[in-house]
N, C-alpha and C positions, 0 to 999 in steps of 0.2 A: 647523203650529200654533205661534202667537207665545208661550213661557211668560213672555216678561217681560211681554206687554200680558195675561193670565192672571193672574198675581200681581197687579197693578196693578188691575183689575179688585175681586180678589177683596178686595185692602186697602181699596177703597173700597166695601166691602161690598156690593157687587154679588153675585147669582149667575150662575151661569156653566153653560153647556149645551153639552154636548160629546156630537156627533153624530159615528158615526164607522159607515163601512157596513156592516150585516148586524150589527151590535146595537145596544141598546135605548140612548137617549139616556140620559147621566147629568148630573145636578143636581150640582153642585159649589158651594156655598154658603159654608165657609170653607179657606184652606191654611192648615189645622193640625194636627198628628198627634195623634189623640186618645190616643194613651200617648208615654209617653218610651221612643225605644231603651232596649235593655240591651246593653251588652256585654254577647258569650258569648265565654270563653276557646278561645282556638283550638284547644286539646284537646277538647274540645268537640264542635267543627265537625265534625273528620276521625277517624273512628273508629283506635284506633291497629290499623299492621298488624300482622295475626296471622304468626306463623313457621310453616310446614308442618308437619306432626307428623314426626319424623325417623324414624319408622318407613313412613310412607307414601314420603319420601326414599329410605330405601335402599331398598324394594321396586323403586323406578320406578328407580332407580341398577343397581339390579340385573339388573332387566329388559331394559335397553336395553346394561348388558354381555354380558348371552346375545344376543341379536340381534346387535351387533358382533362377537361371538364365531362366530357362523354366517355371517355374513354372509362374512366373513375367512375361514372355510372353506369356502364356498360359492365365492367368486373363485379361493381356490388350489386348489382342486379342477375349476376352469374352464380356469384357465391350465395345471396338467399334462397336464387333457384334448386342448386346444389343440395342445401340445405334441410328444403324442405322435401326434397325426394328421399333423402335419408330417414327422414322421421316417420 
């Protein structure tokens, strides 16, 4: 699709039919935005981000130092088992 023979077109008051496949042709009659943009401030746009609640923080802080905690006694209780089969 030509937009500069489109514009051209439509300045010379032409309408314009734009077939495009698997839907309905549309009439295009003038290029002109029926409102003016608005700026919106870019605060706006992007919701600001939220901080985690610092209680839900230390819960999962928490959590994941019992895990490394077992886990750490899980290996050293592997490697003296290890150990002592060798001996």
């Amino acid at each position: 699709m030509d937009i500069k023979l489109l514009r051209q077109l439509l300045r010379e008051n032409a309408s314009v039919v734009l077939v495009e496949e698997g839907h309905p042709p549309l009439v295009v009659r003038e290029l002109v935005a029926s409102e003016e943009p608005q700026e919106v401030p870019i605060s706006a746009k992007w919701p600001k981000a939220k901080q985690p609640p610092v209680a839900t923080q230390d819960s999962v802080l928490e959590r994941l130092n019992k895990e490394i905690l077992a886990l750490r006694e899980q290996i050293a209780a592997e490697e003296s088992g290890a150990s002592e089969k060798d001996n």
